[in-house]
MITOR-144777 format. One record per residue (C-alpha): residue in three letters; chain; z, x, y; residue number from 1. Coordinates in nm, 3 decimals. Layout:
BEGIN
<atom><res>ALA</res><chain>A</chain><pz>Z</pz><px>X</px><py>Y</py><n>NUM</n></atom>
...
END
This chain:
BEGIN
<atom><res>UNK</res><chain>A</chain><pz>10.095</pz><px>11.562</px><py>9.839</py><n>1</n></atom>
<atom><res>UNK</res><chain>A</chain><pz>10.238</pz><px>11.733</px><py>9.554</py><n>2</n></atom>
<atom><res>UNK</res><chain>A</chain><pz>10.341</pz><px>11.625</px><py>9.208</py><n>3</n></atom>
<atom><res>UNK</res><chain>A</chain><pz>10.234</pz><px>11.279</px><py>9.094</py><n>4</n></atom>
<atom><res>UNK</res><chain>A</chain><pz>9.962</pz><px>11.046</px><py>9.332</py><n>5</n></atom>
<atom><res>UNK</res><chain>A</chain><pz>9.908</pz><px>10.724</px><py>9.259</py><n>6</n></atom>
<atom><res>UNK</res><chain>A</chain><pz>9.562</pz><px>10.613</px><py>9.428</py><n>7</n></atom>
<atom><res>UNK</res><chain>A</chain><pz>9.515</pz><px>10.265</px><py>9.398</py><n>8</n></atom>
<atom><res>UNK</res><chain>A</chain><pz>9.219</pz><px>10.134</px><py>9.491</py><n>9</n></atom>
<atom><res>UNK</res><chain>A</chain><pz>9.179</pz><px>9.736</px><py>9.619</py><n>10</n></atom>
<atom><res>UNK</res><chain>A</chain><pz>8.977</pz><px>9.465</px><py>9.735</py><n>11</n></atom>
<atom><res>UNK</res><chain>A</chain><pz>8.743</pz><px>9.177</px><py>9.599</py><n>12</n></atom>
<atom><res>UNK</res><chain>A</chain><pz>8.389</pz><px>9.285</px><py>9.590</py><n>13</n></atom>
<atom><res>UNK</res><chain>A</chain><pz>8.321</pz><px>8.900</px><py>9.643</py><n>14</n></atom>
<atom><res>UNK</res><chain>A</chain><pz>8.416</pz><px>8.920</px><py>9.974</py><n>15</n></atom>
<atom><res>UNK</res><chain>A</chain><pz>8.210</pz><px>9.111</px><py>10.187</py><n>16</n></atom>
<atom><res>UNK</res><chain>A</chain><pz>8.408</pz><px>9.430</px><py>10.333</py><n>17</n></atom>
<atom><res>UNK</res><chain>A</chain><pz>8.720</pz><px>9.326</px><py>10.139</py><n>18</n></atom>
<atom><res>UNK</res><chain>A</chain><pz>8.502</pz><px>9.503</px><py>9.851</py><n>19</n></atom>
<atom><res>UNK</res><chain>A</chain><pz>8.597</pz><px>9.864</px><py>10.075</py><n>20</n></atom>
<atom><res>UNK</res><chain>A</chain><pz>8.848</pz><px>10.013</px><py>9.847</py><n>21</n></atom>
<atom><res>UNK</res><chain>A</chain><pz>8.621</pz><px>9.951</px><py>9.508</py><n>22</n></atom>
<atom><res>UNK</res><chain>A</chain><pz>8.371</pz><px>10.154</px><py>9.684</py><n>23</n></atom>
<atom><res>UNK</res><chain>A</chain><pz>8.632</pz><px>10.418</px><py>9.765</py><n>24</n></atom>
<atom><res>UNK</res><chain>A</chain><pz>8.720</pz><px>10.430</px><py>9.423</py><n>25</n></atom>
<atom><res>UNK</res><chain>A</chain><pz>8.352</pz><px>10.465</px><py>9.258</py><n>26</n></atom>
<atom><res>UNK</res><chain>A</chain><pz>8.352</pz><px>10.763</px><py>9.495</py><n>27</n></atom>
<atom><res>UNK</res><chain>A</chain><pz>8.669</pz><px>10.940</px><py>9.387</py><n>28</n></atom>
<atom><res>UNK</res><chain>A</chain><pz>8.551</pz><px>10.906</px><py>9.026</py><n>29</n></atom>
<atom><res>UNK</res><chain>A</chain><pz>8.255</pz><px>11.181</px><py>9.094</py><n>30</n></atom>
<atom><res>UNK</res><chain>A</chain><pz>8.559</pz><px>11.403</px><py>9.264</py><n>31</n></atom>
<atom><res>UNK</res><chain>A</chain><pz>8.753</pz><px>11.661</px><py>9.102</py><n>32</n></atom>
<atom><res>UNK</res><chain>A</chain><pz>9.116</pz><px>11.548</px><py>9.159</py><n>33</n></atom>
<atom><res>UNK</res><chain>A</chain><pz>9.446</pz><px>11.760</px><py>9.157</py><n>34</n></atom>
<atom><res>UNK</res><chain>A</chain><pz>9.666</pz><px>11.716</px><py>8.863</py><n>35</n></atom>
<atom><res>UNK</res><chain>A</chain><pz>9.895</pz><px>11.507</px><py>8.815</py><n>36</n></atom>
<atom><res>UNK</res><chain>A</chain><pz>9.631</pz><px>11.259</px><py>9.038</py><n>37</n></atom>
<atom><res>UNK</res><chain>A</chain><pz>9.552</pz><px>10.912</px><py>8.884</py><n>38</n></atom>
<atom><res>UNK</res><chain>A</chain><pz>9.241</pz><px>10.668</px><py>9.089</py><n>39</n></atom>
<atom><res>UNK</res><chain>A</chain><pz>9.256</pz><px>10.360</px><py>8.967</py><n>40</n></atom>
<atom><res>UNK</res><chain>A</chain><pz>9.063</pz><px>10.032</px><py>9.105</py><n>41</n></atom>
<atom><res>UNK</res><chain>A</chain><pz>9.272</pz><px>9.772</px><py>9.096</py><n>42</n></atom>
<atom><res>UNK</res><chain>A</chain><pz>9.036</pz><px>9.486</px><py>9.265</py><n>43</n></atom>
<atom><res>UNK</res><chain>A</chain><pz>9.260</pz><px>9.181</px><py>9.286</py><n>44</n></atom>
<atom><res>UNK</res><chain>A</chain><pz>9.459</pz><px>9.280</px><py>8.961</py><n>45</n></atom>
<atom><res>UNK</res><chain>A</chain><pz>9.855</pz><px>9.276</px><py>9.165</py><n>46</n></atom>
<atom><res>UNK</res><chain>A</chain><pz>10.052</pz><px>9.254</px><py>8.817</py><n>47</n></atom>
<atom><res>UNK</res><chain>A</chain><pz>9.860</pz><px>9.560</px><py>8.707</py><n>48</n></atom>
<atom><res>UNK</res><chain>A</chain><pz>9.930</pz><px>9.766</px><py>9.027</py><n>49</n></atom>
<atom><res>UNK</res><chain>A</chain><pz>10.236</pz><px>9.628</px><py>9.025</py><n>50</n></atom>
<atom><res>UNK</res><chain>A</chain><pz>10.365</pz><px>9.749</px><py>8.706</py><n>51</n></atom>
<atom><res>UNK</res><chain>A</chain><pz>10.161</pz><px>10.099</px><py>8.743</py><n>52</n></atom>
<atom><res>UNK</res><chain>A</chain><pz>10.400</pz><px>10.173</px><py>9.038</py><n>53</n></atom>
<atom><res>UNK</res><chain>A</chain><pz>10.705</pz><px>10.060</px><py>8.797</py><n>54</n></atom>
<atom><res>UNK</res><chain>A</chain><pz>10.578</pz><px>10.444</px><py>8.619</py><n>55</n></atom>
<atom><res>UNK</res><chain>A</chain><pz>10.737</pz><px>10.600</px><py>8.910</py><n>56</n></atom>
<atom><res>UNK</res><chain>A</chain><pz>10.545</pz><px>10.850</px><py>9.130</py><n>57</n></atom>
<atom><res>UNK</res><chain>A</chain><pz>10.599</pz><px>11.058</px><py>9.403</py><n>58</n></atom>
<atom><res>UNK</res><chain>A</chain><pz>10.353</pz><px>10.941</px><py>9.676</py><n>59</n></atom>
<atom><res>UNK</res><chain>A</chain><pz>10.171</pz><px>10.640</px><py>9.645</py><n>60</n></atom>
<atom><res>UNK</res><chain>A</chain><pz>9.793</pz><px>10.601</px><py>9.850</py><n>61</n></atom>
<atom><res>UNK</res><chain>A</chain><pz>9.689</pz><px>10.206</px><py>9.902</py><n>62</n></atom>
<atom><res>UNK</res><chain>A</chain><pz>9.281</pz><px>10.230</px><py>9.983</py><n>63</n></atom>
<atom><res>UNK</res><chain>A</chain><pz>9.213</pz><px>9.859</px><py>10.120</py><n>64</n></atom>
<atom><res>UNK</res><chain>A</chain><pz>9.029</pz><px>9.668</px><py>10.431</py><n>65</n></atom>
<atom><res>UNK</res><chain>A</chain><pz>9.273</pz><px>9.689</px><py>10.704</py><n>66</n></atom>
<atom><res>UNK</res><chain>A</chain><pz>9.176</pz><px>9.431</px><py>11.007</py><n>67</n></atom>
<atom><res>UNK</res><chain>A</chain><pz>9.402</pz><px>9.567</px><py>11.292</py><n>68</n></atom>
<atom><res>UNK</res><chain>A</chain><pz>9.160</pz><px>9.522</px><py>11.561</py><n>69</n></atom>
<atom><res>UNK</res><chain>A</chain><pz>8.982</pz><px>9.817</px><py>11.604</py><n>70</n></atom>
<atom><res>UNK</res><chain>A</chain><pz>8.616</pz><px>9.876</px><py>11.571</py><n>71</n></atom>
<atom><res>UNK</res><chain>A</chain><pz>8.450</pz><px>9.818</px><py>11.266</py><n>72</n></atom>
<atom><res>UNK</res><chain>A</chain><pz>8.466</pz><px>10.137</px><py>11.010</py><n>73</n></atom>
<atom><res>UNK</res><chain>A</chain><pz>8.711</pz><px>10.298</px><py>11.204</py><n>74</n></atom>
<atom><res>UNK</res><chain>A</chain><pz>8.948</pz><px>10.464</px><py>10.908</py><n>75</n></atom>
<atom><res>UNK</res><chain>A</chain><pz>9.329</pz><px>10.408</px><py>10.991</py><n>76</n></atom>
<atom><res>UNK</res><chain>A</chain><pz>9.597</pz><px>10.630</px><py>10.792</py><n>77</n></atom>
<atom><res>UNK</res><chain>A</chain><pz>9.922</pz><px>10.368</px><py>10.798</py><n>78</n></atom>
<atom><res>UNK</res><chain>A</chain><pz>10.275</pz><px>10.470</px><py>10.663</py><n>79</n></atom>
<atom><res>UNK</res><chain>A</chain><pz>10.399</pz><px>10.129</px><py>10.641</py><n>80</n></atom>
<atom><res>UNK</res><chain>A</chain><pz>10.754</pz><px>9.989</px><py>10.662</py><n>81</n></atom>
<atom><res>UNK</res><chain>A</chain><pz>10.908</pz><px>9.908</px><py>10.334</py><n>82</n></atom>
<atom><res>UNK</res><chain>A</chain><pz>11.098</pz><px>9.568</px><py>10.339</py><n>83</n></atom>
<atom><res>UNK</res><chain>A</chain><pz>11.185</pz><px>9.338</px><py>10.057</py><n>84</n></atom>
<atom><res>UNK</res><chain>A</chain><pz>10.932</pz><px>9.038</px><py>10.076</py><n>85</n></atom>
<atom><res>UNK</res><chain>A</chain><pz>11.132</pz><px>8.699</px><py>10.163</py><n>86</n></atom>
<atom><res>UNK</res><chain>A</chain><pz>11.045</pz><px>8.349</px><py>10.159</py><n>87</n></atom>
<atom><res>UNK</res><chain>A</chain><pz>11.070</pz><px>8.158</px><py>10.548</py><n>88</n></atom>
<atom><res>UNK</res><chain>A</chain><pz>11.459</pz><px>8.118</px><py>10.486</py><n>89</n></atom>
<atom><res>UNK</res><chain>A</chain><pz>11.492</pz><px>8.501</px><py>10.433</py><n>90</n></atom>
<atom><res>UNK</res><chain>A</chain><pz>11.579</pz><px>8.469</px><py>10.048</py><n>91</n></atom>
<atom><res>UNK</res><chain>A</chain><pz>11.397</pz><px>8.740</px><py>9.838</py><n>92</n></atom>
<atom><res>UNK</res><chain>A</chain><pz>11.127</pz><px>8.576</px><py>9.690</py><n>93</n></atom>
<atom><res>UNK</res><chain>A</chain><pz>11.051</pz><px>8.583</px><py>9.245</py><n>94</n></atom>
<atom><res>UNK</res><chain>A</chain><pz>10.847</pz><px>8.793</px><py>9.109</py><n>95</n></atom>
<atom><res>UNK</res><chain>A</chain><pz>10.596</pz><px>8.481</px><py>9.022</py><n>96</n></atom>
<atom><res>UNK</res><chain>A</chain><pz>10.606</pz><px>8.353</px><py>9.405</py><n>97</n></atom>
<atom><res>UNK</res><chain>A</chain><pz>10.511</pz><px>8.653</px><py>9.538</py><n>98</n></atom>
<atom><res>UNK</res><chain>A</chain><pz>10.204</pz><px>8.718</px><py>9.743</py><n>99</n></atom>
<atom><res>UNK</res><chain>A</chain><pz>10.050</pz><px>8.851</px><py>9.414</py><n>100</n></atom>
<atom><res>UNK</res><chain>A</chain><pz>9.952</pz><px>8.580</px><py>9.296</py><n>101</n></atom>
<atom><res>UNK</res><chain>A</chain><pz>9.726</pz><px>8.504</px><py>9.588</py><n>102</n></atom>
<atom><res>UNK</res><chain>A</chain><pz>9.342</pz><px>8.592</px><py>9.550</py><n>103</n></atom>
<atom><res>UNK</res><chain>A</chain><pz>9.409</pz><px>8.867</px><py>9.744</py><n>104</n></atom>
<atom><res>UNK</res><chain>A</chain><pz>9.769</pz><px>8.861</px><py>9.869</py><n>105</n></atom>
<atom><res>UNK</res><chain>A</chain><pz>9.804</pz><px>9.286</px><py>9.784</py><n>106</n></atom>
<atom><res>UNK</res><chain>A</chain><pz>9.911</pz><px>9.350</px><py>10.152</py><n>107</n></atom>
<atom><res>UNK</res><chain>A</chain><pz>10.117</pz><px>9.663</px><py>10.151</py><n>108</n></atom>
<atom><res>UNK</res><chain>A</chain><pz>10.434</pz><px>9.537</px><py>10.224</py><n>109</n></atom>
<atom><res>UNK</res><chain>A</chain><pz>10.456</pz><px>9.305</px><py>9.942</py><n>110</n></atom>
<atom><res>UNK</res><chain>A</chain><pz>10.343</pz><px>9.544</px><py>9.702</py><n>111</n></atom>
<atom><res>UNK</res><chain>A</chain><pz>10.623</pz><px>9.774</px><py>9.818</py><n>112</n></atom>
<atom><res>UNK</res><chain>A</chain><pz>10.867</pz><px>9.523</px><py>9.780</py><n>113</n></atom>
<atom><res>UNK</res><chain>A</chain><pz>10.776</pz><px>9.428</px><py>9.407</py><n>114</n></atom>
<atom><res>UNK</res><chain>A</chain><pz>10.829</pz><px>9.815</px><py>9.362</py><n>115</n></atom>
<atom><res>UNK</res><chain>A</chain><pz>11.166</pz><px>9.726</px><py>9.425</py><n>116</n></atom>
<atom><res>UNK</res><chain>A</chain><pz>11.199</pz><px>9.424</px><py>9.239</py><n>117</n></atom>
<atom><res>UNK</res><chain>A</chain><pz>11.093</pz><px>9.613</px><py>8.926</py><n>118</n></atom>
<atom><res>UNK</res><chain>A</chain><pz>11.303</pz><px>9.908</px><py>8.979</py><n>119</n></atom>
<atom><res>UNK</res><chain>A</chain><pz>10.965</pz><px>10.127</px><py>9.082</py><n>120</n></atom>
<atom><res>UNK</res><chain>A</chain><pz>10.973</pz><px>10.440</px><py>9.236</py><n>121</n></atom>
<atom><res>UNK</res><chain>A</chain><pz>10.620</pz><px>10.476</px><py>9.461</py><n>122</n></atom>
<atom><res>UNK</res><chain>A</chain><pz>10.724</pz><px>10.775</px><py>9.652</py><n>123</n></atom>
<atom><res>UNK</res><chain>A</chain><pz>10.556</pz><px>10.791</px><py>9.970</py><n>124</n></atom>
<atom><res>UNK</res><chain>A</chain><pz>10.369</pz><px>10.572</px><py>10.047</py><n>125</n></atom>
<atom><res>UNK</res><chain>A</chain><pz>10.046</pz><px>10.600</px><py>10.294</py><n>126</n></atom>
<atom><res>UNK</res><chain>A</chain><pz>9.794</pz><px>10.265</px><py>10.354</py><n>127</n></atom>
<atom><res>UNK</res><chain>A</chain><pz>9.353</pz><px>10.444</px><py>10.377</py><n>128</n></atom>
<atom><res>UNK</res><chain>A</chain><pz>9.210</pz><px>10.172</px><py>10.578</py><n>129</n></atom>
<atom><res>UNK</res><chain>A</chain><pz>8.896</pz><px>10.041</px><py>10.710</py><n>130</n></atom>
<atom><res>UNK</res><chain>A</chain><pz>8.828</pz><px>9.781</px><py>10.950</py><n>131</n></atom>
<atom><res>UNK</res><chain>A</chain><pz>8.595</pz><px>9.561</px><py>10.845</py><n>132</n></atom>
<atom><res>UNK</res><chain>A</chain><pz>8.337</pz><px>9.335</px><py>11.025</py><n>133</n></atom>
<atom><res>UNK</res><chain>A</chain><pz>8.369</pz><px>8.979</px><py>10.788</py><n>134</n></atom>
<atom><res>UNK</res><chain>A</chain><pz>8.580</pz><px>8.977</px><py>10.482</py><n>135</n></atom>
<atom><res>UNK</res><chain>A</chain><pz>8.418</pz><px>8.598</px><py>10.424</py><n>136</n></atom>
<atom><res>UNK</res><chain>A</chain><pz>8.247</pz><px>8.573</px><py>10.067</py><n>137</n></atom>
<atom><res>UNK</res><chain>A</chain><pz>7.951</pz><px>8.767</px><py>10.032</py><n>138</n></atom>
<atom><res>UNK</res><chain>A</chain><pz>7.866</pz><px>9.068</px><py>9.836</py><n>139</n></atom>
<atom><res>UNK</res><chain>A</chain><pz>7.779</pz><px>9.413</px><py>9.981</py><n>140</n></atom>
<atom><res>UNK</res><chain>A</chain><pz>7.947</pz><px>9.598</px><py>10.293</py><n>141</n></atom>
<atom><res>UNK</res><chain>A</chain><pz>7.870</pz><px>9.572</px><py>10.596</py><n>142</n></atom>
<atom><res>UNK</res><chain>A</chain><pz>7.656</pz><px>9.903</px><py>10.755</py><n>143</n></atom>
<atom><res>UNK</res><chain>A</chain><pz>7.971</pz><px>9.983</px><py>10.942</py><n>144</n></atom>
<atom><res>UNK</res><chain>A</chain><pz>8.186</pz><px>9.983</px><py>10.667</py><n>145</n></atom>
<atom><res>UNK</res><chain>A</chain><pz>7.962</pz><px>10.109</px><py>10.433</py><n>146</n></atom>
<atom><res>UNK</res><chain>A</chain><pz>7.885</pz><px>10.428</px><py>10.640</py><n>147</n></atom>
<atom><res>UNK</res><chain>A</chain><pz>8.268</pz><px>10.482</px><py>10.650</py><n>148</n></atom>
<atom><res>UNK</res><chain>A</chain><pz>8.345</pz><px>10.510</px><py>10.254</py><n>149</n></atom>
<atom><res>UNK</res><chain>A</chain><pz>8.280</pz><px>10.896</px><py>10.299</py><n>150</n></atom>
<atom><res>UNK</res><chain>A</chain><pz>8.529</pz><px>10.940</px><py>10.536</py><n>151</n></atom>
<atom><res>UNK</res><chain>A</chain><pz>8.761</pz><px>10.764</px><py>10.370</py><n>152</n></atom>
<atom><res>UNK</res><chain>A</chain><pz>8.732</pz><px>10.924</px><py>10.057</py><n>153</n></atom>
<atom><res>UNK</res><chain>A</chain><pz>8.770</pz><px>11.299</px><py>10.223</py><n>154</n></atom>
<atom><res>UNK</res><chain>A</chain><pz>9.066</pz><px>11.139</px><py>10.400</py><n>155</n></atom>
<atom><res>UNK</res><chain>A</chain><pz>9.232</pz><px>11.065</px><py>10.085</py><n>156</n></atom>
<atom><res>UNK</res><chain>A</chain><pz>9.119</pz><px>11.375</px><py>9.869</py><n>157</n></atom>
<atom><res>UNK</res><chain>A</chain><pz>9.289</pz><px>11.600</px><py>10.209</py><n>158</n></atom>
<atom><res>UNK</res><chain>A</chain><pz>9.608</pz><px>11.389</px><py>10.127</py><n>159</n></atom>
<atom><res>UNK</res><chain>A</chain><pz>9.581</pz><px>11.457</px><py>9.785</py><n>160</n></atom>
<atom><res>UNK</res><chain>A</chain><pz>9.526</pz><px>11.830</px><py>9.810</py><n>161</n></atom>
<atom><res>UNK</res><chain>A</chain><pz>9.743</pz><px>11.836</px><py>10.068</py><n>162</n></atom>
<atom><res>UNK</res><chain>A</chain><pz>9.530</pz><px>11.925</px><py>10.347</py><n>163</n></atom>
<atom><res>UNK</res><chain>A</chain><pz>9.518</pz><px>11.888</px><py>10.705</py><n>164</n></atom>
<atom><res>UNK</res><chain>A</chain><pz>9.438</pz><px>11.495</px><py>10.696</py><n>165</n></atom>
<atom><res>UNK</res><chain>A</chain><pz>9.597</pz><px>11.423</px><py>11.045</py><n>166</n></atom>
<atom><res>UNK</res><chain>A</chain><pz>9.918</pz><px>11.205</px><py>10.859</py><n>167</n></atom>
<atom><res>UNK</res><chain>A</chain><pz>10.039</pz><px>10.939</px><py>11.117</py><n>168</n></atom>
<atom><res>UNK</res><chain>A</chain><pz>10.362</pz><px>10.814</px><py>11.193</py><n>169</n></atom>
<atom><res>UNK</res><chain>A</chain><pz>10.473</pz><px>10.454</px><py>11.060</py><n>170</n></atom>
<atom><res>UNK</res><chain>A</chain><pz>10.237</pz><px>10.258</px><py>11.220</py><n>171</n></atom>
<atom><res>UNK</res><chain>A</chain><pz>9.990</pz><px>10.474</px><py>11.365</py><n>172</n></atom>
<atom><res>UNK</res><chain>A</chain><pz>9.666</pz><px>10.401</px><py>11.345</py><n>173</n></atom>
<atom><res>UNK</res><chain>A</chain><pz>9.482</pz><px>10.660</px><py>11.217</py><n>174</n></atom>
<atom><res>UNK</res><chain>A</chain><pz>9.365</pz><px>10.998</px><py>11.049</py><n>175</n></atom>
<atom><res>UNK</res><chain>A</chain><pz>9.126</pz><px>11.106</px><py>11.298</py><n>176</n></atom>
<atom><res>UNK</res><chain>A</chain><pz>9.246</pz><px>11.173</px><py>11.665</py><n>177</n></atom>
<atom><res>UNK</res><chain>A</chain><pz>9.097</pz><px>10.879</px><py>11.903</py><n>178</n></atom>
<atom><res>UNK</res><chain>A</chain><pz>9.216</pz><px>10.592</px><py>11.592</py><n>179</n></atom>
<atom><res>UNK</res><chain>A</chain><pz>8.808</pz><px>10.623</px><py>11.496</py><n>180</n></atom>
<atom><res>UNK</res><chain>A</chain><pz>8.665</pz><px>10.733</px><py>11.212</py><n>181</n></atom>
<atom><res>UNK</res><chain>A</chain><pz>8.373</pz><px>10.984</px><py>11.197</py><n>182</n></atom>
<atom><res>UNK</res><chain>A</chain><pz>8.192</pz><px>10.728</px><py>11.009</py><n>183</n></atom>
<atom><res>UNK</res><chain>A</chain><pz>7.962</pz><px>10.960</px><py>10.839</py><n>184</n></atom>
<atom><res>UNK</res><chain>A</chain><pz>7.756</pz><px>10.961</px><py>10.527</py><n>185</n></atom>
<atom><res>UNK</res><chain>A</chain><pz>7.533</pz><px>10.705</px><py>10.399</py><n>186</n></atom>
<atom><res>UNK</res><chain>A</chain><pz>7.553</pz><px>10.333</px><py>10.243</py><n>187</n></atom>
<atom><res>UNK</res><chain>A</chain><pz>7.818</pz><px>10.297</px><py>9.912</py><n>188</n></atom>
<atom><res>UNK</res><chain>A</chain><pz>7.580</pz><px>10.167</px><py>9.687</py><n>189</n></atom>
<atom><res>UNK</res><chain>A</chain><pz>7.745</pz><px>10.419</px><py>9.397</py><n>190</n></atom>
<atom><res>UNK</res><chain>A</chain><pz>7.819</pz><px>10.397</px><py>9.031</py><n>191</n></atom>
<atom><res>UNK</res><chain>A</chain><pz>8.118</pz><px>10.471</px><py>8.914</py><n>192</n></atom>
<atom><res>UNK</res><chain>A</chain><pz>8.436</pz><px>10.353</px><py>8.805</py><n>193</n></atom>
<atom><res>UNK</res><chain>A</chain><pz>8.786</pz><px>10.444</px><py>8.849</py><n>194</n></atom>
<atom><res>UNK</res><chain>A</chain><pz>8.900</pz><px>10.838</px><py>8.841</py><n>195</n></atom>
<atom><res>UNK</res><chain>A</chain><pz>9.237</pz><px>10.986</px><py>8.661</py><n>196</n></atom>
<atom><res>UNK</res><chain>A</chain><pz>9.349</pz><px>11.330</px><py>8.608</py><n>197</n></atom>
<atom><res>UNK</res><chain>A</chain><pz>9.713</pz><px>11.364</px><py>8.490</py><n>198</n></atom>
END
């Protein structure tokens, strides 16, 4: 992925395997990243996402839990549809009735469309994610998900360096041929915060 990369980094460490993409990120921040490559872990924090992507970049890489059904830990690589988030009648919704004001309403659709609302430019855009086993509140990963933070952070250091990371079409499921990750390395227990080089 050349020229500017937004990573962001999401989740709420209070909720079990929701907590994925902070993990991801305290990983990245021990990597040495391309230029023009910014981590950042964004938690639950939409607004600041939000009006990071209002900078304008050329490819954009969400790193979040991603239940789709598959076996827990098994690392999906999503290019996801960009549409303008509406409320039940199909009106556009605000800025303040969005989906980021939820807890942990950051799916990627709705942060795509507030990249239109504020006149953002996020490039391409590619979802890193991990299907957890409970994102009910609790702290920690589950083994699973835990084992797969490795893979997911080679998955999105290939993107950035623009490697041979398998990318899948809009709506495919994943980086790794078979949908399932490799789900090597050990338990994401790291310290470590949030990674930019620019």
């Amino acid at each position: 992925m050349p020229g500017r990369t937004l990573v962001a980094c999401l989740g709420n460490i209070f909720l079990g395997d929701d907590g994925f993409g902070v993990e991801v990120a305290r990983r990245l921040a021990r990597e040495d990243l391309p230029e023009g490559t910014r981590v950042t872990d964004y938690g639950i924090r939409g607004m600041h996402l939000a009006y990071d992507l209002a900078e304008g970049w050329d490819a954009t890489i969400l790193v979040d839990a991603a239940p789709r059904g598959g076996k827990p830990g098994t690392i999906y690589v999503i290019e996801p549809v960009r549409e303008q988030p509406t409320d039940g009648d199909g009106a556009s919704l605000s800025l303040t009735e969005s989906m980021l004001f939820d807890p942990h309403g950051m799916q990627p659709d709705v942060m795509l469309g507030m990249t239109g609302m504020l006149g953002a430019e996020a490039g391409r855009v590619l979802v890193v994610g991990c299907e957890p086993v409970s994102v009910a509140e609790g702290i920690g990963l589950s083994e699973p998900v835990a084992a797969a933070v490795d893979e997911a952070t080679r998955v999105v250091l290939d993107l950035v360096r623009g490697g041979p990371a398998g990318l899948t079409r809009p709506g495919g499921p994943s980086a790794n041929s078979g949908g399932a990750s490799a789900n090597s390395g050990g338990p994401s227990a790291n310290s470590g915060g949030a990674a930019t080089k620019e």
